[in-house]
N, CA, C and O atoms as CSV, one atom per row, in Angstrom:
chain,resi,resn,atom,element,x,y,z
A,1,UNK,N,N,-12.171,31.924,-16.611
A,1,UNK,CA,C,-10.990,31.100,-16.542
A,1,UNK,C,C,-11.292,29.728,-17.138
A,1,UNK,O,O,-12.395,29.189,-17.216
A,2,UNK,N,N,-10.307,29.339,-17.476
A,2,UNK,CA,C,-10.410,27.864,-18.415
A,2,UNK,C,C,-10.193,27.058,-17.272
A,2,UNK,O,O,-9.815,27.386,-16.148
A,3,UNK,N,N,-10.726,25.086,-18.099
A,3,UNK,CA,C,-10.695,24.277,-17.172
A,3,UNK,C,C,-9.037,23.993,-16.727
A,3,UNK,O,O,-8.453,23.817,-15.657
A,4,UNK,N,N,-8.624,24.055,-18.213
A,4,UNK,CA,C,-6.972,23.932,-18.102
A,4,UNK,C,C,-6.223,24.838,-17.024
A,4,UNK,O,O,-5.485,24.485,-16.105
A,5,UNK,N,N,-6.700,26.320,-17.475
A,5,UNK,CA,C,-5.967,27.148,-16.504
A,5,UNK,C,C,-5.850,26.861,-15.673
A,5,UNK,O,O,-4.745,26.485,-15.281
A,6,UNK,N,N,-7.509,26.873,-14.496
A,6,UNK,CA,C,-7.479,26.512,-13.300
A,6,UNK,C,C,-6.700,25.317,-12.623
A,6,UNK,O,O,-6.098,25.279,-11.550
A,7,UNK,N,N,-6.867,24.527,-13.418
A,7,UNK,CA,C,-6.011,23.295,-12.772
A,7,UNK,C,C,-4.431,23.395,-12.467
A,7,UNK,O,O,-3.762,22.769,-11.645
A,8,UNK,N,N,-4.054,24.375,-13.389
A,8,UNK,CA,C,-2.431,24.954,-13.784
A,8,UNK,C,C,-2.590,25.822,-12.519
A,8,UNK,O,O,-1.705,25.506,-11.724
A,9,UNK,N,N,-3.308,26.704,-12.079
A,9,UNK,CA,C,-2.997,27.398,-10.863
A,9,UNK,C,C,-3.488,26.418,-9.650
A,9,UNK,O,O,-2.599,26.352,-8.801
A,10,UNK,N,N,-4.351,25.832,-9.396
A,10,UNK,CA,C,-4.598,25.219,-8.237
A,10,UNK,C,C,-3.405,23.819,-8.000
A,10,UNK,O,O,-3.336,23.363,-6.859
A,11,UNK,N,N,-2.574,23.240,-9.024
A,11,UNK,CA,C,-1.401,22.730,-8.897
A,11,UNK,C,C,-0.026,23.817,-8.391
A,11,UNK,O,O,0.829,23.365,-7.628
A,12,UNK,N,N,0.045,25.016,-8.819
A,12,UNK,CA,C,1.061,26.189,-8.291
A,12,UNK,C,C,0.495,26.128,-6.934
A,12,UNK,O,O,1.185,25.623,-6.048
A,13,UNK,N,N,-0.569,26.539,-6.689
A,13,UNK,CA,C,-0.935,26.750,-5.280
A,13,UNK,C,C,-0.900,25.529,-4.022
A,13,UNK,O,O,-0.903,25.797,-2.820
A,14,UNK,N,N,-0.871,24.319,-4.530
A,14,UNK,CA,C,-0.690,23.712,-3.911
A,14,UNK,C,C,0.222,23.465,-2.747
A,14,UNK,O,O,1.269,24.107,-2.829
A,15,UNK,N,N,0.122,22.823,-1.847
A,15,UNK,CA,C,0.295,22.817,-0.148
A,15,UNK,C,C,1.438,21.206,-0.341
A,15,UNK,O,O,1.105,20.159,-0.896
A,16,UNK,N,N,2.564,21.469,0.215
A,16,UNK,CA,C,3.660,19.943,0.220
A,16,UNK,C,C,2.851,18.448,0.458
A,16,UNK,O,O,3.092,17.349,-0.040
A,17,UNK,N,N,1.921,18.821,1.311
A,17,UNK,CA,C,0.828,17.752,1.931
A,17,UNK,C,C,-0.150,17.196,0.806
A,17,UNK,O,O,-0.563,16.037,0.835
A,18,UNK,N,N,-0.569,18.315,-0.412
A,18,UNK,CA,C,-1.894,18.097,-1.351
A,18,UNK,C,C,-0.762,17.295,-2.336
A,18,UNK,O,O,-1.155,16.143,-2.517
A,19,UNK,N,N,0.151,17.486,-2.824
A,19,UNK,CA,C,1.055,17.487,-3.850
A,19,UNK,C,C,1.325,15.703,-3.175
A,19,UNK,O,O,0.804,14.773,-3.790
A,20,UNK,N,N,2.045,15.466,-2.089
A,20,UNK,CA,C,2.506,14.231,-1.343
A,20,UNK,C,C,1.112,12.798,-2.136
A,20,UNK,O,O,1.203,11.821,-2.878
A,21,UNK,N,N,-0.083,13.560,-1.339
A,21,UNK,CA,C,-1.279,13.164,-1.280
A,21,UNK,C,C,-1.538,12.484,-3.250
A,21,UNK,O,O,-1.303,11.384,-3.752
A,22,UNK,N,N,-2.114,13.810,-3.851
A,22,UNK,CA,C,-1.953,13.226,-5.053
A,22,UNK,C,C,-1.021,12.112,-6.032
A,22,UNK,O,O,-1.312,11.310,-6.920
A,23,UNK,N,N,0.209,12.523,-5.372
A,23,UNK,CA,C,1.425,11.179,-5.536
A,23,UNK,C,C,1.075,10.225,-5.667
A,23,UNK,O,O,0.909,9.625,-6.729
A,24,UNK,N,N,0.779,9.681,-4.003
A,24,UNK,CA,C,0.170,8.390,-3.540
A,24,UNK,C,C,-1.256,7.981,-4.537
A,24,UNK,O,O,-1.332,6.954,-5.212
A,25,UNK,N,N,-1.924,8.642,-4.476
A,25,UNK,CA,C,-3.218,8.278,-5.458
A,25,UNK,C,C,-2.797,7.468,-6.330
A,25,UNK,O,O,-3.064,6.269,-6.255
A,26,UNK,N,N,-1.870,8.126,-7.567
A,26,UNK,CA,C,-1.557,7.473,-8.321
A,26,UNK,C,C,-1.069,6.203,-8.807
A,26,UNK,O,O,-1.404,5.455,-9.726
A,27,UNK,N,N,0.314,6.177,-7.423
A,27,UNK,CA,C,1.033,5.060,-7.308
A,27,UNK,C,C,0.012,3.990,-6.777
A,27,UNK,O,O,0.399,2.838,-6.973
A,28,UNK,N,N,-1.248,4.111,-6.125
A,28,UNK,CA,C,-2.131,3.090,-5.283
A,28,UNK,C,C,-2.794,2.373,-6.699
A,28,UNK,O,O,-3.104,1.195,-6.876
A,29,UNK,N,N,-2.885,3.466,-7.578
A,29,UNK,CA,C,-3.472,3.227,-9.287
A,29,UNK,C,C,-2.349,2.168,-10.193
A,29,UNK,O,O,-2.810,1.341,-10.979
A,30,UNK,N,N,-1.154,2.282,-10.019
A,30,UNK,CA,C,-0.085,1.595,-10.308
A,30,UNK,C,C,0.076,0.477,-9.519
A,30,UNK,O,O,0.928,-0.258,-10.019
A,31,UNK,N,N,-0.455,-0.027,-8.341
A,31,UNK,CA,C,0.155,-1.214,-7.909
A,31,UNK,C,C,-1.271,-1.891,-7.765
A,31,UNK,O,O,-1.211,-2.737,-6.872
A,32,UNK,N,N,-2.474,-1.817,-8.306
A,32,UNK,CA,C,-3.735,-2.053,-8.457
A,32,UNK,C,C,-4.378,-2.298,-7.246
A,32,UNK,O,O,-5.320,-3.070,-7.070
A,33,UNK,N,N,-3.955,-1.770,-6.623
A,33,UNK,CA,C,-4.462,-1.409,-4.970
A,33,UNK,C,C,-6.063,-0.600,-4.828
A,33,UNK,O,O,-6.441,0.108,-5.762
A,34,UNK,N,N,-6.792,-0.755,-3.787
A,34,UNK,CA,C,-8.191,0.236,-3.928
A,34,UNK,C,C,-7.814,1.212,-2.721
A,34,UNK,O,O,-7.394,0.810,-1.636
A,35,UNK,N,N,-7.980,2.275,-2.989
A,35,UNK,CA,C,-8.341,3.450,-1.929
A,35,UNK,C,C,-9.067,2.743,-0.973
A,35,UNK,O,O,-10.013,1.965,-0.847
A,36,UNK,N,N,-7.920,3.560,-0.141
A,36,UNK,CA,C,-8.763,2.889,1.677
A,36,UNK,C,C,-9.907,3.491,1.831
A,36,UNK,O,O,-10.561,2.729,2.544
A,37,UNK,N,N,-10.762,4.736,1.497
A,37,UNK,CA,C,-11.706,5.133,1.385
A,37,UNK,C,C,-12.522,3.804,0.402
A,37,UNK,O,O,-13.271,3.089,1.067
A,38,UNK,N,N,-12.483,3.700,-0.072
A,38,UNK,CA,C,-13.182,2.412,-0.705
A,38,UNK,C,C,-12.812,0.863,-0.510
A,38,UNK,O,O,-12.967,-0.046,-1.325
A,39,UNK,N,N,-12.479,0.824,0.305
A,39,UNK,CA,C,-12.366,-0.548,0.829
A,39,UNK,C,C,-13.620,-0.863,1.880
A,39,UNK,O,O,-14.028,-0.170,2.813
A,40,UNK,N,N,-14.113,-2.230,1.370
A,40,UNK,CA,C,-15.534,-2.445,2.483
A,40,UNK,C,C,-14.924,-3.383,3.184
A,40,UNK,O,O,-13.893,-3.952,2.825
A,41,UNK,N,N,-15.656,-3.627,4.421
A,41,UNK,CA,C,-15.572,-3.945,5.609
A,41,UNK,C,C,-15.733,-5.479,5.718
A,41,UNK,O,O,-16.884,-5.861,5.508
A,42,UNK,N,N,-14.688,-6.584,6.044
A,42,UNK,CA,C,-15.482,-8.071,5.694
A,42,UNK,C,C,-14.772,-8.591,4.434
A,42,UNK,O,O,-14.439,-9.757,4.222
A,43,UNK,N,N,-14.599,-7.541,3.648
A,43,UNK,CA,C,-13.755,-7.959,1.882
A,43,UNK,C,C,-12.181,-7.946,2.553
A,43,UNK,O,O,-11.740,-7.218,3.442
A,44,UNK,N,N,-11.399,-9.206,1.663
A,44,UNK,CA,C,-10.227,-9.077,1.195
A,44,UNK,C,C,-9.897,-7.800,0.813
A,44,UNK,O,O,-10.782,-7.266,0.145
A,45,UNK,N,N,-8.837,-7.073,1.028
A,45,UNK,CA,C,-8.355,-5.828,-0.067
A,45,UNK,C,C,-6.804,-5.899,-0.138
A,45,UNK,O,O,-5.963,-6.527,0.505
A,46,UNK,N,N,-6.748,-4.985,-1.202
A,46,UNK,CA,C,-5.292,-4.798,-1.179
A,46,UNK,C,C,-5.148,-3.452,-1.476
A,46,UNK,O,O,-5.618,-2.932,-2.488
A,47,UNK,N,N,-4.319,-2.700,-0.365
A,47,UNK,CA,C,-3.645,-0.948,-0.437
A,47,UNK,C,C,-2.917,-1.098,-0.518
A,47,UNK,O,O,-2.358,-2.192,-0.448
A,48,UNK,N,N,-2.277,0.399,-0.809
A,48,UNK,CA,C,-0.411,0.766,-1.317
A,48,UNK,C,C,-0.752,2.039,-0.327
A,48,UNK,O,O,-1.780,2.687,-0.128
A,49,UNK,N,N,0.390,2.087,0.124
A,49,UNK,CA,C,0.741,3.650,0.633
A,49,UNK,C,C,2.237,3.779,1.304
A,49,UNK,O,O,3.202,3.017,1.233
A,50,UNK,N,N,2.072,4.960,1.942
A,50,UNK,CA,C,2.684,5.088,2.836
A,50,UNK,C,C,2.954,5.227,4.030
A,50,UNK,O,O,2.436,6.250,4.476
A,51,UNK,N,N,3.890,4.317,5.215
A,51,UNK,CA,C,3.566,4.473,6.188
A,51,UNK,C,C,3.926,5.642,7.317
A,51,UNK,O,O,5.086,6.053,7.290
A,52,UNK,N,N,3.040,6.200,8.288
A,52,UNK,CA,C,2.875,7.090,8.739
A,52,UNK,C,C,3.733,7.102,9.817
A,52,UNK,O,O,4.832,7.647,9.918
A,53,UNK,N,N,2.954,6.273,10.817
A,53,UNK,CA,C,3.950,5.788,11.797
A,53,UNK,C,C,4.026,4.387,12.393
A,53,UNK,O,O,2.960,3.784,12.262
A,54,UNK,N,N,4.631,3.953,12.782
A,54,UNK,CA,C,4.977,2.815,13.155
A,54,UNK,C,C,4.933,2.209,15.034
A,54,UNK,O,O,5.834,2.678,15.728
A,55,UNK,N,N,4.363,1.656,15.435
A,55,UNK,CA,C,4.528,1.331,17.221
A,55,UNK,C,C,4.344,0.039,17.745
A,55,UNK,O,O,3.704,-0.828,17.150
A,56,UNK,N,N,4.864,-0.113,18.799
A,56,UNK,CA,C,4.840,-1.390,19.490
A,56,UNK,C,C,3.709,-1.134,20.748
A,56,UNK,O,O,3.697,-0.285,21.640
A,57,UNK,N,N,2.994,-1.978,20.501
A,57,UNK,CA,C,1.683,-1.457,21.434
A,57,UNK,C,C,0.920,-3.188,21.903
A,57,UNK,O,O,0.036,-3.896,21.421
A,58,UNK,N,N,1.864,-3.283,23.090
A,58,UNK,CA,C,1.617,-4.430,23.662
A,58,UNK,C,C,-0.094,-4.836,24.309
A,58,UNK,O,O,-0.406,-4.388,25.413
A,59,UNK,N,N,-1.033,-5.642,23.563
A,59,UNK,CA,C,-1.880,-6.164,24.165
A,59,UNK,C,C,-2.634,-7.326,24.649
A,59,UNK,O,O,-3.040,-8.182,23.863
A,60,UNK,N,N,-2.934,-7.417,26.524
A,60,UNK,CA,C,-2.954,-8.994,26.791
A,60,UNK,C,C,-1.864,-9.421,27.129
A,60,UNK,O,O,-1.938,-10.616,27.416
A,61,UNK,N,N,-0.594,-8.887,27.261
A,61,UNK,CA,C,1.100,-9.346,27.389
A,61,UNK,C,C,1.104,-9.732,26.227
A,61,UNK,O,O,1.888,-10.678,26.304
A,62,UNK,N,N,0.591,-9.644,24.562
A,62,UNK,CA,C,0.957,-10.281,23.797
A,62,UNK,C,C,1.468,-8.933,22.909
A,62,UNK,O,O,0.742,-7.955,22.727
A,63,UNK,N,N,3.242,-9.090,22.242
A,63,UNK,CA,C,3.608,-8.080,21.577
A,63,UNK,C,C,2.953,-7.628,20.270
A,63,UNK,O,O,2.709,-8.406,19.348
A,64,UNK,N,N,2.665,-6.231,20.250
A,64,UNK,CA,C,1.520,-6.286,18.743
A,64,UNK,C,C,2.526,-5.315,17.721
A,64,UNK,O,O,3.329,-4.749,18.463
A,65,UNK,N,N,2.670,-5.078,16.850
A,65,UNK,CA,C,3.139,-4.000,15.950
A,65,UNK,C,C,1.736,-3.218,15.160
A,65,UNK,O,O,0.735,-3.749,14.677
A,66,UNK,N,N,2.068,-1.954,15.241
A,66,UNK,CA,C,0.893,-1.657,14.981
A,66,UNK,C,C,1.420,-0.083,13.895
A,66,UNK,O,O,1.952,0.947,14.310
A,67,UNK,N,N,0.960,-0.489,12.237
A,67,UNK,CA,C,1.674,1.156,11.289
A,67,UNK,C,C,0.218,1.478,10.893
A,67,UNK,O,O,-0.685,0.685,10.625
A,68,UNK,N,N,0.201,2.781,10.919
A,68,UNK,CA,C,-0.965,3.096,10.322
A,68,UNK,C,C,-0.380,3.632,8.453
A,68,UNK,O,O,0.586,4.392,8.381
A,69,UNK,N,N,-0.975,3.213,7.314
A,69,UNK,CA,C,-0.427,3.260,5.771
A,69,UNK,C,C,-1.744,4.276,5.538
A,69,UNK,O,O,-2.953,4.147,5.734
A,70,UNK,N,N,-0.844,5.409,4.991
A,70,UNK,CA,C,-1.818,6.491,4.028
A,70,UNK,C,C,-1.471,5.936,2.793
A,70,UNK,O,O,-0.634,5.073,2.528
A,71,UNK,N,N,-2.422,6.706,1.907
A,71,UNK,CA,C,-2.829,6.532,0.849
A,71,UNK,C,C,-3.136,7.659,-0.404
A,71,UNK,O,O,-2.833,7.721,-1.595
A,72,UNK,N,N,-3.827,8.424,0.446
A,72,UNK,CA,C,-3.927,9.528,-0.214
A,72,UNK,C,C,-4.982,9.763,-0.194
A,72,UNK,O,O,-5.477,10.843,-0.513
A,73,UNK,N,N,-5.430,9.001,0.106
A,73,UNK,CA,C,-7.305,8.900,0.939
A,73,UNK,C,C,-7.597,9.012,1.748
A,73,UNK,O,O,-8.412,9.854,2.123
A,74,UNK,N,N,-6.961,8.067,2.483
A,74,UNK,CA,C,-7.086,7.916,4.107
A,74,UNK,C,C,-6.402,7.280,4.820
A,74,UNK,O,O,-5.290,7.275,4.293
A,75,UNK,N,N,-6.376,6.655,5.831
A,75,UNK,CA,C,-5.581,5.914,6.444
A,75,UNK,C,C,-5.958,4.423,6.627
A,75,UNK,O,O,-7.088,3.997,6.389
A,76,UNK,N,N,-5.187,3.854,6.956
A,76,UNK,CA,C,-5.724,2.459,7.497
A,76,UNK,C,C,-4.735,1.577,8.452
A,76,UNK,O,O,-3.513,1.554,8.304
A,77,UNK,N,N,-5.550,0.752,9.594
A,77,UNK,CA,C,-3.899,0.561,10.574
A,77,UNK,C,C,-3.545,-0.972,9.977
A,77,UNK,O,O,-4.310,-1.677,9.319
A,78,UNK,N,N,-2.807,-1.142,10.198
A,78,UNK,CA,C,-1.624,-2.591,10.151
A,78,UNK,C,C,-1.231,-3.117,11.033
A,78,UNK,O,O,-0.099,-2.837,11.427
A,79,UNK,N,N,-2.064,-4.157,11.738
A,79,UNK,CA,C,-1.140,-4.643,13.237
A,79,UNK,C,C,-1.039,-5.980,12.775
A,79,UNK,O,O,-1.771,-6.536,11.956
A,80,UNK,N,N,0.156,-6.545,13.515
A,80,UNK,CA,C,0.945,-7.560,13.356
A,80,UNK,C,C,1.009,-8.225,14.749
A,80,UNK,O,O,1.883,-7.895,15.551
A,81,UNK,N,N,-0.152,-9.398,15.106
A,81,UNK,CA,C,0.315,-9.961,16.461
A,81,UNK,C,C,1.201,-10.664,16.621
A,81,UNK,O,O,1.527,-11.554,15.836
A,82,UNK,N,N,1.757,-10.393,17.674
A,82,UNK,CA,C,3.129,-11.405,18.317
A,82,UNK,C,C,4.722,-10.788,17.624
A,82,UNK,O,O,5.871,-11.229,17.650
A,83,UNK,N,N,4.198,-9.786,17.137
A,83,UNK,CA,C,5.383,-9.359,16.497
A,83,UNK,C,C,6.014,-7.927,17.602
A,83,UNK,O,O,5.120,-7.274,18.141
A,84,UNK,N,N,7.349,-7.538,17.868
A,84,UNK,CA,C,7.891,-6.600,18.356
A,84,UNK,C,C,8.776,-5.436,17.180
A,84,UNK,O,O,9.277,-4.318,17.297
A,85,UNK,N,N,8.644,-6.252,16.263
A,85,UNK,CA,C,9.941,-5.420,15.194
A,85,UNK,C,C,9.254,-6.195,13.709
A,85,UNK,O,O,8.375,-7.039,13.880
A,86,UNK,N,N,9.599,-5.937,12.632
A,86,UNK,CA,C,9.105,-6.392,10.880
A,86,UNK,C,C,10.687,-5.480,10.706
A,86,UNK,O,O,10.953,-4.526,11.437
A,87,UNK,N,N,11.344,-5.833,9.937
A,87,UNK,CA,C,12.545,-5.712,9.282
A,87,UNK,C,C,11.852,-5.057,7.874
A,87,UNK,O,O,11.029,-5.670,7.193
A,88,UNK,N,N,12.349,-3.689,7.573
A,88,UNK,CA,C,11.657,-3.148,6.132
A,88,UNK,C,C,10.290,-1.927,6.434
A,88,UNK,O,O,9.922,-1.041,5.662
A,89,UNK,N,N,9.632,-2.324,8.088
A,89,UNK,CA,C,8.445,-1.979,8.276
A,89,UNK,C,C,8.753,-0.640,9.360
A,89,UNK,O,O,8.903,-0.737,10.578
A,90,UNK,N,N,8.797,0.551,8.582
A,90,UNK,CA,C,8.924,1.864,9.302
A,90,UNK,C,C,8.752,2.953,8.912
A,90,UNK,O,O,8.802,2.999,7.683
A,91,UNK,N,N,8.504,4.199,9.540
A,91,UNK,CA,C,8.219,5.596,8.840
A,91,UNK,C,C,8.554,5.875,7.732
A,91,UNK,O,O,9.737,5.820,7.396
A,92,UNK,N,N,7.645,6.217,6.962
A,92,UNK,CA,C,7.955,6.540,5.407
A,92,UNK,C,C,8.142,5.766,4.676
A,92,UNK,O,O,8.160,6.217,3.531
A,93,UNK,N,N,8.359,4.405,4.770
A,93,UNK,CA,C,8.709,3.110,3.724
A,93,UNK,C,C,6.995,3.148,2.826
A,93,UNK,O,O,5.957,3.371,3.449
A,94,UNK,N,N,7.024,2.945,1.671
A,94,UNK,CA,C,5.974,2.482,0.883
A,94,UNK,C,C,5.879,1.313,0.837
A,94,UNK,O,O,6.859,0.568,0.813
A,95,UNK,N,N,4.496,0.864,0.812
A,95,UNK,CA,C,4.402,-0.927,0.751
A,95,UNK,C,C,2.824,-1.321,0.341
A,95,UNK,O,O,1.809,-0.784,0.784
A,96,UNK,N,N,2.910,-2.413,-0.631
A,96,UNK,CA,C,1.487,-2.913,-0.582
A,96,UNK,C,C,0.857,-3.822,0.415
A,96,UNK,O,O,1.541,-4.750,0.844
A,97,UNK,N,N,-0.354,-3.668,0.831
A,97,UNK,CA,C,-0.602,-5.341,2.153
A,97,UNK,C,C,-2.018,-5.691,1.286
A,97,UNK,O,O,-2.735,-4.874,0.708
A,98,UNK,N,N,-2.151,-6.783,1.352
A,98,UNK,CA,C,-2.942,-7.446,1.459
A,98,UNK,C,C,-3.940,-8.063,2.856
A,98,UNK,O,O,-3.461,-8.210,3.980
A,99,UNK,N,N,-5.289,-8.349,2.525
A,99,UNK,CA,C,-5.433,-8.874,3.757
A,99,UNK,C,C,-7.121,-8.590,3.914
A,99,UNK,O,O,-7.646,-7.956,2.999
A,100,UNK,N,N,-8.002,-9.061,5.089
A,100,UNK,CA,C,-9.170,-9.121,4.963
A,100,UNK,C,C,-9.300,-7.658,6.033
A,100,UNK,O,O,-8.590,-7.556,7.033
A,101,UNK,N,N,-10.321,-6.583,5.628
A,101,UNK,CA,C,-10.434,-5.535,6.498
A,101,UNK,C,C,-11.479,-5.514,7.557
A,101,UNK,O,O,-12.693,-5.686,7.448
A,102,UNK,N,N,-10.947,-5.333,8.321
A,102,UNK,CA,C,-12.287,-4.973,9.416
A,102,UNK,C,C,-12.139,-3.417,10.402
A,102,UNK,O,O,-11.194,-2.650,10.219
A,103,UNK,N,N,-12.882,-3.235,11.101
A,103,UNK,CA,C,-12.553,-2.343,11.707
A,103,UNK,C,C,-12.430,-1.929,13.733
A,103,UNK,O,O,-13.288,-2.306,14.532
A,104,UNK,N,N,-11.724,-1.471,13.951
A,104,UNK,CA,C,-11.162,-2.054,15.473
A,104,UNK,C,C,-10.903,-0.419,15.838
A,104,UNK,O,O,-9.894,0.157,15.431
A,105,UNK,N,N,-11.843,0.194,16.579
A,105,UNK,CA,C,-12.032,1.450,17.347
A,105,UNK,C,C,-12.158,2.277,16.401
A,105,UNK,O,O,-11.739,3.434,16.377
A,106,UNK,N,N,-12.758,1.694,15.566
A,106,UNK,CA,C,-13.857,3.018,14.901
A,106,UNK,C,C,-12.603,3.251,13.578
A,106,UNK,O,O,-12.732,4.144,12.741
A,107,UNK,N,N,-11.243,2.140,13.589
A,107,UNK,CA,C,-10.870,2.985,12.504
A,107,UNK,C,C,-10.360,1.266,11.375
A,107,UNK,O,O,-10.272,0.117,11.805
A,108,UNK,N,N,-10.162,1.689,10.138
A,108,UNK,CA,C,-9.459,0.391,9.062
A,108,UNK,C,C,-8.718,-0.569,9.434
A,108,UNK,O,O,-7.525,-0.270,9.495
A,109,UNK,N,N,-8.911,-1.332,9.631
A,109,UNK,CA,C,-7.464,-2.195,10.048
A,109,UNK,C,C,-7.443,-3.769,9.357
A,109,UNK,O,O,-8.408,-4.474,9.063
A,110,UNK,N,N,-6.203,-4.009,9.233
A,110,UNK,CA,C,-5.871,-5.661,8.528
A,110,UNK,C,C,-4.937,-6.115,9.481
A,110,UNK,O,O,-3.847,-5.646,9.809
A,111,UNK,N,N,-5.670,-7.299,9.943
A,111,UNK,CA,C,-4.739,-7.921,10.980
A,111,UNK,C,C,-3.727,-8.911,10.177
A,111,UNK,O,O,-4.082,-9.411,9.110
A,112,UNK,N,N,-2.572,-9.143,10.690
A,112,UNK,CA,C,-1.391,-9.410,9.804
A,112,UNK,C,C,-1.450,-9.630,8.550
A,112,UNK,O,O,-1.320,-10.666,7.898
A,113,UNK,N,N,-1.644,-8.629,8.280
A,113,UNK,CA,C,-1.197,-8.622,6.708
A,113,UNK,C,C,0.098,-8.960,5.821
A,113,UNK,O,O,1.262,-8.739,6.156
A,114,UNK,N,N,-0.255,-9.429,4.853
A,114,UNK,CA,C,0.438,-9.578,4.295
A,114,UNK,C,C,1.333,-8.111,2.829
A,114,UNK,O,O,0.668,-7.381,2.093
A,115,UNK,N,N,2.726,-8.165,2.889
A,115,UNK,CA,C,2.691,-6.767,3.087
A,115,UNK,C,C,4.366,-7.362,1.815
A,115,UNK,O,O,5.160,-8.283,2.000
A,116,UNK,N,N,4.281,-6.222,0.510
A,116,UNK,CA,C,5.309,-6.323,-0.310
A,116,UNK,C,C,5.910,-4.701,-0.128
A,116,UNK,O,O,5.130,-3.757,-0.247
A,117,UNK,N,N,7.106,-4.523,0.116
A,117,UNK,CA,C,8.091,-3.408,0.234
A,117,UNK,C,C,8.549,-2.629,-1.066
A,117,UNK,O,O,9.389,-3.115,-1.822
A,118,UNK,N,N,7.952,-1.381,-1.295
A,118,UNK,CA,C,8.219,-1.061,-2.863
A,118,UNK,C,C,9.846,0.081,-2.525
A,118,UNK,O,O,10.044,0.500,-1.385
A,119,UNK,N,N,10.389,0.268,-3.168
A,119,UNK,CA,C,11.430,0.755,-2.933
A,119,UNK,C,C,11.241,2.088,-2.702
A,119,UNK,O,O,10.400,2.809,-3.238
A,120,UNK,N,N,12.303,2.479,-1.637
A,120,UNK,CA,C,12.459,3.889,-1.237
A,120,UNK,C,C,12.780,5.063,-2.230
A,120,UNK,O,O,13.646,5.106,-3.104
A,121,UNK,N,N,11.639,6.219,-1.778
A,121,UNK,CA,C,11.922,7.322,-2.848
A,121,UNK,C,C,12.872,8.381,-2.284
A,121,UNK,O,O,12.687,9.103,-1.304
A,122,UNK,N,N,14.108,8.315,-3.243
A,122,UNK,CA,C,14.769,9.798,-2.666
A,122,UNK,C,C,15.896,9.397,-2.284
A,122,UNK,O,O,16.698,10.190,-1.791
């Protein structure tokens, strides 16, 4: 089998999730964003994705917002202290953030980031 072929069938075969996934790659390539898989720990970065889900997850009595943004890589969370609601900021919206990464229970996170709204697909 050729290199071409294969790629022509392993795109047919593809799964709604692999197809979604590859999307995002691209578009993260278009808004000059780095894969959350490659984002280090301590650095400024800037991702694109999409967000997964969205919650209000109060800590300390202080209101937090908290989205976790795929990518197509991986994930990474987004919390926003003192915030209860972001206008624009919800399931499925695409968006770039900016912001310095660290990590908070073992998983990505940018504390208030700064965050541009790319328009809705569909």
């Amino acid at each position: 089998m050729t290199g071409r072929f294969r790629r022509a069938v392993a795109r047919l075969t593809e799964d709604d999730d692999q197809v979604a996934s590859r999307q995002l790659e691209s578009e993260l390539v278009q808004a000059g964003a780095t894969a959350v898989t490659r984002c280090t720990r301590g650095e400024p970065v800037c991702v694109a994705g999409s967000l997964r889900s969205v919650t209000l997850r109060p800590r300390a009595g202080v209101p937090t917002l908290e989205a976790e943004l795929y990518d197509g890589t991986g994930s990474i969370t987004l919390i926003w202290l003192g915030r209860r609601r972001i206008g624009g900021i919800e399931c499925g919206r695409s968006l770039v953030a900016r912001g310095r990464m660290t990590v908070y229970e073992g998983r990505p996170t940018i504390y208030n980031a700064a965050y541009e709204l790319k328009p809705s697909v569909g």
